[in-house]
C-alpha positions in Angstrom: 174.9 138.0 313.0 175.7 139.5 309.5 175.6 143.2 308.6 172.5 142.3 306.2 170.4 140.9 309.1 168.7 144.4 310.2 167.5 144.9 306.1 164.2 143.9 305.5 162.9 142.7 302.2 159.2 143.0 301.1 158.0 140.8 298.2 155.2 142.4 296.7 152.8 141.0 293.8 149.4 141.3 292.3 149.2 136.9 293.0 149.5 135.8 296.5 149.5 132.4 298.0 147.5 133.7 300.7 145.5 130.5 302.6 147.6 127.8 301.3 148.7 125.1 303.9 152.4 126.1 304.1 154.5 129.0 302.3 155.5 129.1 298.7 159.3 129.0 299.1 159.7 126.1 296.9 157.4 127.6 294.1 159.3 131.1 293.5 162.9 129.6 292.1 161.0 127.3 290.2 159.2 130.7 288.7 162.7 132.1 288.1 164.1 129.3 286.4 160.8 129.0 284.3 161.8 133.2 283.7 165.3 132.6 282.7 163.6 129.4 280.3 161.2 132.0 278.6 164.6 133.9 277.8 166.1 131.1 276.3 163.1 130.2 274.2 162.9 134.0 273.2 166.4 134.3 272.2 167.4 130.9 271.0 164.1 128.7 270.3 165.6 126.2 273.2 162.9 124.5 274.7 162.9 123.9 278.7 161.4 121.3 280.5 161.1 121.0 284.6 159.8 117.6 286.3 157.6 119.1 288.7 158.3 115.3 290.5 162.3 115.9 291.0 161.3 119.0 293.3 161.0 119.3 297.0 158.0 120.8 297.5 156.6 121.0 300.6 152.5 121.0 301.6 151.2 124.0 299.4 154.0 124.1 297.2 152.6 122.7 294.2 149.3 124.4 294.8 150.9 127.8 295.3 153.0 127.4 291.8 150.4 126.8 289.9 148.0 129.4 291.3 151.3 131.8 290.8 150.8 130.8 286.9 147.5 130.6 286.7 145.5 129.4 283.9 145.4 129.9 280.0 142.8 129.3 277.5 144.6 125.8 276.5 143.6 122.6 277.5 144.2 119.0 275.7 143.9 116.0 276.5 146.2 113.3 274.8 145.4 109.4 275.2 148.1 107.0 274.4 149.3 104.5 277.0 147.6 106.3 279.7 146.1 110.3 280.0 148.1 113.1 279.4 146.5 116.7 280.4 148.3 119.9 279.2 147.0 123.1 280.6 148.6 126.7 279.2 149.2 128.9 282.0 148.1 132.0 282.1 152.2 133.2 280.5 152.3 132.2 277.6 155.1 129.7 276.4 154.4 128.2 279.7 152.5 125.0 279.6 151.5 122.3 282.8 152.2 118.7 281.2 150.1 115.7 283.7 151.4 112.4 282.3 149.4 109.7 283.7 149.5 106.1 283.2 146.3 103.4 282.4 145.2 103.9 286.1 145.2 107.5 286.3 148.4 107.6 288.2 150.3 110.7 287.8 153.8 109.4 286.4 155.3 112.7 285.8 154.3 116.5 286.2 156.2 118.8 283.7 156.6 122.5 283.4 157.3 122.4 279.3 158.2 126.4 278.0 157.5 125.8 274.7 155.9 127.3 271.7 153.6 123.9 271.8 153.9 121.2 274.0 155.7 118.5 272.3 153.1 115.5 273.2 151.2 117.7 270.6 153.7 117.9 267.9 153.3 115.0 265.2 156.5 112.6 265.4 158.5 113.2 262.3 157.5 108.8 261.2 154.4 110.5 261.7 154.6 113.4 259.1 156.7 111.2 256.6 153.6 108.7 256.6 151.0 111.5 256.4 151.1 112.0 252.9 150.8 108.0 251.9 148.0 107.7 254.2 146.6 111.1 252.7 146.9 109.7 249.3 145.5 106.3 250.2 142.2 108.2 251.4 141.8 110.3 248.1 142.4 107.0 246.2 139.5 105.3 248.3 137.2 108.5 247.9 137.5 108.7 244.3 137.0 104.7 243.7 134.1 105.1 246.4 132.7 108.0 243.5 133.5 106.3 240.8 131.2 103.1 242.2 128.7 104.8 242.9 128.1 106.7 239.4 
């Protein structure tokens, strides 16, 4: 028996897990890592991301995490070699990344703190061909006009 046995420590909060299947002991260091990640995206810009799938969560865990985080006013939905569902949580910066492959099989579940997700960020090939394929459409629209006069 250590001298800190007889001190009691009280946890309190305005979001409970209260009625999920087991406690949330696995959820709250994941919320102080994702804490310490907001300071580092604050301060620095450096961008964090947590597989969900590398944790050992127990029965409730995952429920009780995201519950914790609750929900934000973002939702996408990206299609490219399977489903990928991104949900903002209710702190911002703090984004729920579900990729899935063709059979709606969750590969991977990511915590991304981030200003935007990157699925959603244009690949830089991507934004060095925008332009050509911008041009090519106004070249097509104003032979299309030109037709048709």
């Amino acid at each position: 028996m250590s001298g800190l046995d007889p001190i009691s420590v009280i946890i309190e909060s305005n979001v409970s897990c209260a009625g999920m299947p087991q406690d949330c002991g696995n959820a709250l260091p994941i919320l102080h890592e994702i804490r310490h990640a907001l300071e580092r995206l604050i301060s620095t810009g450096e961008e964090t991301r947590i597989d969900l799938n590398a944790m050992p969560f127990g029965p409730g865990d995952l429920d009780c995490l995201k519950a914790l985080l609750g929900t934000g006013e973002v939702h996408a939905t990206v299609e490219a070699m399977g489903l990928t569902l991104i949900q903002e949580t209710a702190i911002p910066g703090v984004w729920l990344v579900d990729y899935q492959n063709s059979d709606a099989r969750r590969l991977t579940l990511q915590i991304e703190i981030a200003s935007v997700p990157e699925i959603l960020r244009p690949q830089p090939l991507d934004l060095a061909e925008a332009i050509n394929t911008l041009d090519g459409r106004l070249t097509q629209s104003a032979s299309n006009r030109h037709h048709s006069s």
